[in-house]
NULUMRO-109414 format. One line per 3 residues: number of its first residue (from 1); their letters; for each residue x, y, z of C-alpha. Coordinates in pm, 1 decimal, decimal comma, padded with zeros to 6 digits. Each point is the difference from the previous one (the first is absolute). Layout:
BEGIN
NUM = A = X:Y:Z ~ ...
END
This chain:
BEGIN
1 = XXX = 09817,2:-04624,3:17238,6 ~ -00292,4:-00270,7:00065,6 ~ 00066,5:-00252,2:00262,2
4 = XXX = 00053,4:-00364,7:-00113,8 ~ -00228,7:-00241,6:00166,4 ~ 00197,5:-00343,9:00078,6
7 = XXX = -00211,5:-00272,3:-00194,7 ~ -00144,8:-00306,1:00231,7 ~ -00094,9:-00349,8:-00097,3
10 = XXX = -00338,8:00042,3:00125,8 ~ -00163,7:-00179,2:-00234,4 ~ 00164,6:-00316,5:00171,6
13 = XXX = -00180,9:-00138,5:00306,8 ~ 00315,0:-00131,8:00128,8 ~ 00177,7:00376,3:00019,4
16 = XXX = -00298,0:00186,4:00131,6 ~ 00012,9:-00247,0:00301,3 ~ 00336,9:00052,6:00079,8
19 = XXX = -00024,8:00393,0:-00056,6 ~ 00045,7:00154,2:00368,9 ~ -00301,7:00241,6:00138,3
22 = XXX = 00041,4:00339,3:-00149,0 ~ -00171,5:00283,1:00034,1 ~ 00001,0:00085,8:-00357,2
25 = XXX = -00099,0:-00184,9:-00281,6 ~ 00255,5:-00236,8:-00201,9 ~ -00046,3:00179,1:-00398,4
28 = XXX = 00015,7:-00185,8:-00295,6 ~ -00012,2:00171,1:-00358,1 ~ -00225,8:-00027,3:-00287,4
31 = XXX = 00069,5:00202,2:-00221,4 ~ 00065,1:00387,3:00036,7 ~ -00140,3:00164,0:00296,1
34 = XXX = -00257,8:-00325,1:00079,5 ~ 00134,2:-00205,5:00285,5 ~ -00184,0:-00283,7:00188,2
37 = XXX = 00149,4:-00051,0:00392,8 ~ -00048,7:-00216,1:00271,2 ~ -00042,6:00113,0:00320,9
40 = XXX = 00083,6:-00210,7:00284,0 ~ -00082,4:00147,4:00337,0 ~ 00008,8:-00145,0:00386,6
43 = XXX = -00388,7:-00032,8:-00037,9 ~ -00090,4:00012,2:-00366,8 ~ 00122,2:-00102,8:-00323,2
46 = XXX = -00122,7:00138,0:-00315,9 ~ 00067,7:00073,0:-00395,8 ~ -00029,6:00355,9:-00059,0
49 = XXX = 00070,6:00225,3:-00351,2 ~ 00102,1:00282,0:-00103,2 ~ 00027,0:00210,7:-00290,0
52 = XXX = 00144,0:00362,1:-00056,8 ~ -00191,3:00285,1:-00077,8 ~ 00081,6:00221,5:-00288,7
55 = XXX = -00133,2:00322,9:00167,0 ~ 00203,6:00049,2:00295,0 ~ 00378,2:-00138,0:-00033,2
58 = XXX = 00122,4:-00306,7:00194,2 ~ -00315,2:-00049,8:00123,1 ~ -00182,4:-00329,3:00000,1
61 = XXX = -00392,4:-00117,9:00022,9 ~ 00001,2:-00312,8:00280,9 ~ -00271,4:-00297,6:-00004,8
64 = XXX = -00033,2:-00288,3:00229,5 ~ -00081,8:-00340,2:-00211,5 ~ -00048,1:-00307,2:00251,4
67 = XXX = 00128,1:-00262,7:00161,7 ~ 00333,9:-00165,6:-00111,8 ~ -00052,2:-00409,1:-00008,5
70 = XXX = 00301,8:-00063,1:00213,3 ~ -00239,8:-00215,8:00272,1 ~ -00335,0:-00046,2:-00158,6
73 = XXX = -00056,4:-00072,6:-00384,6 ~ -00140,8:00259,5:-00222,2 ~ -00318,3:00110,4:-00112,8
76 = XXX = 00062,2:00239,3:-00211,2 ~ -00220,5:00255,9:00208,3 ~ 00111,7:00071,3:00328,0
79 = XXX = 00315,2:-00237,3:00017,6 ~ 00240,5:00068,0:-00336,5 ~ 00250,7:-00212,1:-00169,8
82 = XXX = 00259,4:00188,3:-00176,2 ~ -00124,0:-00080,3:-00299,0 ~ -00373,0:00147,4:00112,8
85 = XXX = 00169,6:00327,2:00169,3 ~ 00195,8:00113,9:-00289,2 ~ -00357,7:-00081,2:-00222,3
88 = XXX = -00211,0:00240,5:00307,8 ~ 00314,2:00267,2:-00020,5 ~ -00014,6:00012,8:-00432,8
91 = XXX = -00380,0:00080,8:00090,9 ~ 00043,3:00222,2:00287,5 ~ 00289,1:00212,6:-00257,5
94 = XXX = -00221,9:-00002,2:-00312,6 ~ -00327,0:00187,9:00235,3 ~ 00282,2:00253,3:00105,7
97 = XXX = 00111,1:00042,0:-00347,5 ~ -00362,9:-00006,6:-00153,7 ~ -00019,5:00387,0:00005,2
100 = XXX = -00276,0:00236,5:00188,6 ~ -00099,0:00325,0:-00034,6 ~ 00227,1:00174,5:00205,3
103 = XXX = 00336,5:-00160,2:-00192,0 ~ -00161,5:00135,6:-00344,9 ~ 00325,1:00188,2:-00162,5
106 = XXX = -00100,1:00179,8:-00348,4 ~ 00399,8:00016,7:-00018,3 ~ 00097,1:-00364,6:00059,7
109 = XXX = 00252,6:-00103,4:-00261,1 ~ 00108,7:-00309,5:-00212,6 ~ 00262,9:-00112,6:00206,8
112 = XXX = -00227,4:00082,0:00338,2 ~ -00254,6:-00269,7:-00159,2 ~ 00253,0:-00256,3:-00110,8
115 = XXX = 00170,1:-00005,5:00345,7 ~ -00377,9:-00045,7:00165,4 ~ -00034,2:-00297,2:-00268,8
118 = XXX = 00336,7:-00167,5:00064,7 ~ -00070,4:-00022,9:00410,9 ~ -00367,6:-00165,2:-00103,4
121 = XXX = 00199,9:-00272,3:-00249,2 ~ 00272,0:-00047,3:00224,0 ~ -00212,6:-00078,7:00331,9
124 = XXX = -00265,0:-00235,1:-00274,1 ~ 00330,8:-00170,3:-00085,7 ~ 00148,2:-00054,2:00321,9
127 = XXX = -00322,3:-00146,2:00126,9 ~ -00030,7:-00211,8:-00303,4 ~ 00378,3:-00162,5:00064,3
130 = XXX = -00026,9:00024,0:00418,0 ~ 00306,0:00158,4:00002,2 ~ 00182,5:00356,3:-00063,9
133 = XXX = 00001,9:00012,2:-00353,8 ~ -00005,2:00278,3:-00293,9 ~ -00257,3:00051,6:-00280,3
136 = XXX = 00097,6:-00028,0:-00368,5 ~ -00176,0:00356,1:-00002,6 ~ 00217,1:00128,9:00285,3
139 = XXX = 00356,3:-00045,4:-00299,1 ~ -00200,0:00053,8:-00312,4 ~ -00161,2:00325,8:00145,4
142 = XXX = 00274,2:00141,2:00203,3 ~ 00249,4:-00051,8:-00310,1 ~ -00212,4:00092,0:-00313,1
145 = XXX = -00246,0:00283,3:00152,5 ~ 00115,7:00133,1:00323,0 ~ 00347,2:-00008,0:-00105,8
148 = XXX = -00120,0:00237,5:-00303,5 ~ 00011,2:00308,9:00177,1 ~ -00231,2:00210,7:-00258,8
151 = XXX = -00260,7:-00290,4:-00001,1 ~ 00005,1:-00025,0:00442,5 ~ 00009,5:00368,4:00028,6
154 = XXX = -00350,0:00052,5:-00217,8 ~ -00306,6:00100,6:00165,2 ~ -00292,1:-00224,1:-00095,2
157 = XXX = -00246,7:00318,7:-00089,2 ~ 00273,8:00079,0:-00247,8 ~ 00098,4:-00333,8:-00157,7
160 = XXX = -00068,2:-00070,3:-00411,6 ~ -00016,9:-00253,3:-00170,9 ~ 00291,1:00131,8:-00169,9
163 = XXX = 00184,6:00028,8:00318,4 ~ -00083,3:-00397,1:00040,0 ~ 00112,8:-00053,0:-00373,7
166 = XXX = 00313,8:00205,6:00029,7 ~ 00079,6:-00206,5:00334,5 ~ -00045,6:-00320,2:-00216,1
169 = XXX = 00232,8:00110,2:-00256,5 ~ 00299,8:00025,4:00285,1 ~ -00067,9:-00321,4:00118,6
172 = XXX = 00320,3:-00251,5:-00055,0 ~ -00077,0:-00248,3:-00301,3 ~ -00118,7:-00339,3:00166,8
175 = XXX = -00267,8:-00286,8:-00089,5 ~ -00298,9:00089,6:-00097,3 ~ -00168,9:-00229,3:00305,8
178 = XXX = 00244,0:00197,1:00250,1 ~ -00103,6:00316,3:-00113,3 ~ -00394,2:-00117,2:-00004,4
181 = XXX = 00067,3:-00084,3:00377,5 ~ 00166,3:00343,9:00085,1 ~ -00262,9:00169,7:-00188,4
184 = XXX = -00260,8:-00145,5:00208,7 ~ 00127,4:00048,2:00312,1 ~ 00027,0:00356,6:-00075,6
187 = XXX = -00355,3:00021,0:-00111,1 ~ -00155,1:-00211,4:00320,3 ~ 00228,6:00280,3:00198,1
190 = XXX = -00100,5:00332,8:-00181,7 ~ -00406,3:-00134,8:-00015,6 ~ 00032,0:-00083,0:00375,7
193 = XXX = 00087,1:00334,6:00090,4 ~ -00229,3:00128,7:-00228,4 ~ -00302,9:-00183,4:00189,0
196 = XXX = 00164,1:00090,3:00341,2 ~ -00002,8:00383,1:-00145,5 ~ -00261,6:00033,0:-00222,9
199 = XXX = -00185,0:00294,2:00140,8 ~ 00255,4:00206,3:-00039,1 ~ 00146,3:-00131,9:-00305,1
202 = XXX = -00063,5:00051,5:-00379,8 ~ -00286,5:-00229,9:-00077,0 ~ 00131,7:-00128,5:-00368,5
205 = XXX = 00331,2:-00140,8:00154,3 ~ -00072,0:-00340,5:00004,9 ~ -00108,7:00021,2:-00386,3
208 = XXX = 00343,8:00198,9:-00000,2 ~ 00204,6:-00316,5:00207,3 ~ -00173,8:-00196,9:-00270,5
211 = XXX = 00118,9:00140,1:-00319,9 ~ 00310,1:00111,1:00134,2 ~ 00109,2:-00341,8:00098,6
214 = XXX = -00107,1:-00186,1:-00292,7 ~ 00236,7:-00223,5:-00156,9 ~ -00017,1:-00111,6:-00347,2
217 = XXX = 00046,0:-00422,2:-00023,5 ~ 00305,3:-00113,4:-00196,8 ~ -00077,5:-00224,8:-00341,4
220 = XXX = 00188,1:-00318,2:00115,5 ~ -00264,5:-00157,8:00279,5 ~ 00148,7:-00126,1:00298,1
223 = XXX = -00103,1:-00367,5:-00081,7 ~ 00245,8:00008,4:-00246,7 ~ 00269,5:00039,0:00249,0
226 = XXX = -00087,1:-00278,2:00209,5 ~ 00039,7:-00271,1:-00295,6 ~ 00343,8:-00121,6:00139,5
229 = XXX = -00161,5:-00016,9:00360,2 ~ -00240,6:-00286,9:-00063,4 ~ 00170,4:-00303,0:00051,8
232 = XXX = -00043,7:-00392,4:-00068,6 ~ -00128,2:-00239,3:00238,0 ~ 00330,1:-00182,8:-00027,2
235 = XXX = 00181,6:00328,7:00059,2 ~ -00194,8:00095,8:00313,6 ~ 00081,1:-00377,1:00103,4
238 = XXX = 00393,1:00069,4:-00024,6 ~ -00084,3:00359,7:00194,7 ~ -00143,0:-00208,3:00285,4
241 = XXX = 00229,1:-00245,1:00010,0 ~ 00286,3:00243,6:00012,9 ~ -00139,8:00200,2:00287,2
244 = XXX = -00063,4:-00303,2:00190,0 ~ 00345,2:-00130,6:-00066,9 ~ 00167,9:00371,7:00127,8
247 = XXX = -00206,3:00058,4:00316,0 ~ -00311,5:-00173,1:00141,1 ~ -00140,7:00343,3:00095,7
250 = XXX = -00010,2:00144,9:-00315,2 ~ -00070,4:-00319,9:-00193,2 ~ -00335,6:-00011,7:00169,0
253 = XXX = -00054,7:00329,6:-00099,8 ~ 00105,1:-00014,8:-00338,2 ~ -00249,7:-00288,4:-00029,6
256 = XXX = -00257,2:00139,3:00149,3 ~ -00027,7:00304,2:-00219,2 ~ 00034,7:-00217,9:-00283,7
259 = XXX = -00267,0:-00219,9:00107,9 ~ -00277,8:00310,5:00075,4 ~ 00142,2:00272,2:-00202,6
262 = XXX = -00007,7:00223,7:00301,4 ~ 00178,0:00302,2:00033,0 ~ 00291,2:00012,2:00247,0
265 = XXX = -00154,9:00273,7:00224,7 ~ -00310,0:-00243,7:00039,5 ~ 00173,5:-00285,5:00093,1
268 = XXX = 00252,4:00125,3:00255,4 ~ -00319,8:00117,0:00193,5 ~ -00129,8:-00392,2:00014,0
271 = XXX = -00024,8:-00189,9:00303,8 ~ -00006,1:-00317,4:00148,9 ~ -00424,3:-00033,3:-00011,2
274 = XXX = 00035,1:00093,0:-00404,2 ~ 00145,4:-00327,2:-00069,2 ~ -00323,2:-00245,3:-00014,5
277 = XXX = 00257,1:-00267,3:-00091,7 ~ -00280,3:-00265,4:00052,3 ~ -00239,9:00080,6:-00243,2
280 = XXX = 00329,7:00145,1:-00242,2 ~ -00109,6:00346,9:00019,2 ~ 00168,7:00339,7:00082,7
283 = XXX = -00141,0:00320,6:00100,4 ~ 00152,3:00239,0:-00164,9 ~ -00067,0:00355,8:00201,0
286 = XXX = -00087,6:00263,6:-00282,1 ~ 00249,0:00276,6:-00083,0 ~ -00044,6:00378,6:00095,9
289 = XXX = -00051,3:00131,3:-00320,6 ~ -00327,0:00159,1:-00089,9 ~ -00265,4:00125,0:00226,4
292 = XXX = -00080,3:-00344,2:00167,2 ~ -00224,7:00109,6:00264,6 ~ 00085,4:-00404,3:00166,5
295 = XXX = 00334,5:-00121,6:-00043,9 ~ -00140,7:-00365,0:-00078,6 ~ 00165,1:-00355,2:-00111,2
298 = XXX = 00016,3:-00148,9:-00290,0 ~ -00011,5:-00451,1:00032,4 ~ 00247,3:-00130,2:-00271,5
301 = XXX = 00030,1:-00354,0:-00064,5 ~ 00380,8:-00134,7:00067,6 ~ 00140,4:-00329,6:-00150,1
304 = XXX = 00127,4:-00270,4:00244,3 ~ 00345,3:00063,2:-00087,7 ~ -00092,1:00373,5:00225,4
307 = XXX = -00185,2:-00216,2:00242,0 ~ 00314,2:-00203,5:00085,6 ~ 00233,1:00336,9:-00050,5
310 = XXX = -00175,4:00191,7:00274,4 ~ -00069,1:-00298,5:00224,2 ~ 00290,2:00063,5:00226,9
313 = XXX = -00033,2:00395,7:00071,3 ~ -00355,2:-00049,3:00113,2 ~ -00014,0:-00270,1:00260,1
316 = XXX = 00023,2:00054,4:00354,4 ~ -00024,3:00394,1:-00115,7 ~ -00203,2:00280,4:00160,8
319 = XXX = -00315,6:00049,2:-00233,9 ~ 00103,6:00370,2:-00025,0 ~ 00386,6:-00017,9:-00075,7
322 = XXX = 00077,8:00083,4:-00339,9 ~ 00015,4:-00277,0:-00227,9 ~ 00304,7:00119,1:-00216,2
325 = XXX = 00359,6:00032,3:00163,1 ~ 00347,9:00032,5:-00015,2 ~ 00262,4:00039,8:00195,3
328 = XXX = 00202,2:00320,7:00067,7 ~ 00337,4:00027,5:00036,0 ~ 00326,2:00239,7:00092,4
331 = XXX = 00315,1:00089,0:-00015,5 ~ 00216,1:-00130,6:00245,0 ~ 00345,7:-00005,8:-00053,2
334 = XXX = 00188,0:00179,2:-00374,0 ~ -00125,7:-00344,7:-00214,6 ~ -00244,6:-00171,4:00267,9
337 = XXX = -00393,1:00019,5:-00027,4 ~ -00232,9:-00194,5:00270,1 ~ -00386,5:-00039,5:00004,8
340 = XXX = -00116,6:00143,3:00323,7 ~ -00393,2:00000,1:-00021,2 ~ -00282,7:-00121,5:-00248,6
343 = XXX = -00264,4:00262,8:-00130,4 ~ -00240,1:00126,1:-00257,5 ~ 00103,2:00061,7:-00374,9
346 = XXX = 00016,8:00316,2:00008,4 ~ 00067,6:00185,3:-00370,7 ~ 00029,0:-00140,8:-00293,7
349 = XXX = 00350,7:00180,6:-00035,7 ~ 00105,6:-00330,2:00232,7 ~ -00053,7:-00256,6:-00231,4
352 = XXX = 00176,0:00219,6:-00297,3 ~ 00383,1:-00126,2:00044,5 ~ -00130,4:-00353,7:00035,7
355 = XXX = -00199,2:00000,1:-00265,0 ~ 00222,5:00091,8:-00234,8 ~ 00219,5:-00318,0:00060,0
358 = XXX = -00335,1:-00154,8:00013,9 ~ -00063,7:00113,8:-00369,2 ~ 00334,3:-00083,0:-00089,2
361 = XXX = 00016,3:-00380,1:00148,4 ~ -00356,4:-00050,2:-00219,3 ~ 00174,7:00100,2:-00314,4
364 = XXX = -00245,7:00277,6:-00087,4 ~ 00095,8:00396,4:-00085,2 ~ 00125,5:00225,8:00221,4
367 = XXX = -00312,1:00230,6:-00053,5 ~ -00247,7:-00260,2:00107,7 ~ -00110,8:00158,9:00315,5
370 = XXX = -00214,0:-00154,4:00322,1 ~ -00390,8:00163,2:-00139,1 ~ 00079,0:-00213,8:-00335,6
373 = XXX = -00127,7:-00286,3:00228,0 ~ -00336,7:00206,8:00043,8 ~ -00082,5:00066,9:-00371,6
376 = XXX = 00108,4:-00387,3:-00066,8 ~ -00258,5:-00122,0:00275,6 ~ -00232,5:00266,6:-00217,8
379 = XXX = 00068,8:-00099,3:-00329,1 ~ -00008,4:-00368,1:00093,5 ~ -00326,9:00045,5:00129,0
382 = XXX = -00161,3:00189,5:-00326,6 ~ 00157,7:-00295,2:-00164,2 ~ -00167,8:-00243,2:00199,2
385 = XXX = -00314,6:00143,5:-00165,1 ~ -00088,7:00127,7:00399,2 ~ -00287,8:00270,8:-00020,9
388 = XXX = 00204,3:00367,7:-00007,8 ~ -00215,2:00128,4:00300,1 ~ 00102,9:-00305,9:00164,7
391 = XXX = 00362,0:00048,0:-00103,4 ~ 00001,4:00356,7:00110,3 ~ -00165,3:-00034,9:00383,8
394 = XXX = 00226,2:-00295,3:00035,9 ~ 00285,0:00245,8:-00042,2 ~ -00117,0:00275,8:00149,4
397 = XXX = -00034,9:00214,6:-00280,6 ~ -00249,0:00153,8:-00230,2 ~ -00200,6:-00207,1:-00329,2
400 = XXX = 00100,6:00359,0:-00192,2 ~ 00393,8:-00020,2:00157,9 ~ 00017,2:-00359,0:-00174,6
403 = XXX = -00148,2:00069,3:-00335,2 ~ 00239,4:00319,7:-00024,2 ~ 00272,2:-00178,0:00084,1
406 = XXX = -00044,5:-00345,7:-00086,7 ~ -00241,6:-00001,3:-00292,7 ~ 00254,4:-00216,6:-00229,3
409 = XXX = -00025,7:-00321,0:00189,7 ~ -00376,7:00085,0:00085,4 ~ -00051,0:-00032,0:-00426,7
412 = XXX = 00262,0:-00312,7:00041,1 ~ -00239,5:-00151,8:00278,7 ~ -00302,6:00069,3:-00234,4
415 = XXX = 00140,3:-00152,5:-00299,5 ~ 00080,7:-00309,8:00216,5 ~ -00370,2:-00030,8:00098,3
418 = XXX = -00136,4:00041,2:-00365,9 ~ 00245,0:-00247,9:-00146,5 ~ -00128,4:-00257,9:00266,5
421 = XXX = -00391,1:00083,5:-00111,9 ~ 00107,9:-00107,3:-00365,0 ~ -00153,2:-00276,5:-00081,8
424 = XXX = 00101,3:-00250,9:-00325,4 ~ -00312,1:00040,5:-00264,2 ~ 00115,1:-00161,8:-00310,0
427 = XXX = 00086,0:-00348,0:00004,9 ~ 00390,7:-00028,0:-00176,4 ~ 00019,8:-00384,4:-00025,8
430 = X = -00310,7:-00020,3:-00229,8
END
């Protein structure tokens, strides 16, 4: 049975520095098998990594990183954050995992290439969120393909597009979107081994992964379902207010995602320097999806209603804390909770209970859920008569995303602007 390796705070400059000299280093987990450790010796102190090897059991490949910033600030070369160290160990990981000629296996199965994928996604994601976190791959993939034992068990050289078919037919009924995700997931996995493989592998299997993973679109669109999500101005008014009334914390960021439109995994990752509060402009940091080669920001214009909101959490603040907070709290007596420490937002599963009452204190349905403030901010912007290309890069999405999705109030918007170009041609009164 596999050792378990006791978990350390090490991503917390205040525990590394109490952490006694050892001569080992102190492990933290990733995700399976990918650990990053500090090493704190009498004489040197260091972030190393390692991962484990799939050839030989219990058996691990070791790296040394850099510097920890527990005396001098980081640079992001020789001197890490552990923000920069877990970025340098997702790199270090995906070179090991990038294939060569000796690890070539003619033989290598389905569920050998999902498991590769999975460690890849779950050490992006954990770097992504500075902290040990899980893919959605790692439960959609593990469930739906590895837990199908005649789907893990087949050999790539032998797999069919009826094999993929067949495999889709077993999966449990869910929403089409869900089962779009899982589907591509499974193709980004199969094609990846495929490319780490390919000179030993059938040559036609990606057109294979292709076909065999196709799904066909359902008749209703999805912008049909997202009618009862686009709310009034009036109605985002009473959301804000509510918020602000239950909790400061997550009034401000209720407000703030009503006011840019952002999505909550953008926003938790906002610090103090993104709030230009003096010329009433955020930066908005851009999400993860797609291939950005830059993770950029976006500048969206606030109100001064968000000025005066976000006044207090940014004075006589580090320039690099994170702009959006709340407080934690535990348990400590049978009906007793206290607030012990202030931190990041951290999932969006934290605003979720509060929300609700949120919801139900503005008088709106049940069903109206936190991204209805996103497509509002969209739709009140194609309203506006605001160009779509403007629309979409303030929002961090695609000009083909919002006329799939939005195209409705896009004609609306239109019709608006013709109506004002009328012009009267026939005088009535004579």
């Amino acid at each position: 049975m596999a050792r378990i390796v006791a978990d350390i705070r090490i991503q917390d400059r205040a525990v590394r520095l109490r952490l006694p000299v050892k001569t080992k280093a102190y492990w933290r987990l990733v995700s399976e098998g990918f650990h990053i450790g500090y090493y704190k010796g009498a004489r040197k102190v260091s972030w190393v990594v390692r991962f484990r090897r799939t050839d030989v059991p219990n058996a691990y490949l070791n790296a040394t990183l850099g510097e920890p910033d527990d005396v001098r600030d980081a640079d992001d070369d020789t001197i890490l954050s552990w923000k920069q160290a877990l970025a340098k160990a997702l790199e270090w990981v995906e070179r090991q995992t990038s294939g060569a000629p000796a690890a070539l296996d003619p033989n290598i199965t389905v569920g050998t290439a999902i498991s590769a994928y999975v460690v890849r996604r779950d050490a992006r994601r954990a770097a992504q969120a500075g902290r040990d976190v899980r893919s959605d791959a790692h439960y959609k993939l593990n469930k739906h393909v590895l837990g199908d034992k005649r789907m893990a068990g087949l050999a790539l050289k032998d797999l069919s597009e009826a094999d993929l078919r067949a495999w889709q037919k077993r999966l449990a009924r869910q929403k089409f979107t869900s089962t779009q995700r899982l589907l591509n997931d499974f193709k980004a996995a199969l094609n990846a081994a495929w490319a780490e493989h390919r000179k030993v592998l059938p040559v036609d299997l990606p057109l294979t992964i292709k076909y065999g993973l196709s799904l066909e679109a359902p008749a209703v669109t999805e912008s049909k379902a997202r009618e009862n999500q686009i709310l009034a101005d009036a109605e985002v008014r009473r959301i804000v207010a509510a918020a602000c009334a239950m909790d400061e914390d997550l009034g401000r960021l209720v407000a703030v995602m009503a006011a840019t439109g952002a999505r909550f995994a953008q926003l938790r990752r906002m610090q103090v320097a993104d709030a230009l509060l003096e010329r009433n402009r955020l930066m908005i940091p851009q999400s993860y999806k797609g291939n950005k080669k830059n993770n950029e920001h976006i500048r969206v214009a606030i109100g001064d209603d968000i000025v005066e909101l976000l006044k207090p959490i940014v004075e006589d603040r580090s320039s690099s804390a994170p702009l959006l907070e709340r407080w934690r709290v535990r348990q400590v007596s049978a009906v007793k909770w206290e607030r012990y420490e202030r931190g990041p937002w951290k999932s969006p599963s934290e605003m979720t209970r509060s929300w609700n009452q949120v919801v139900k204190e503005a008088g709106l349905p049940a069903a109206t859920i936190p991204y209805a403030l996103r497509h509002s901010s969209i739709v009140r912007g194609l309203r506006m008569g605001l160009p779509i290309r403007l629309v979409a890069a303030l929002h961090d999405t695609s000009v083909v995303m919002i006329e799939r999705h939005y195209s409705r109030w896009i004609v609306d918007g239109l019709d608006d602007l013709v109506a004002r170009a009328v012009v009267p041609l026939v005088d009535l009164a004579a």
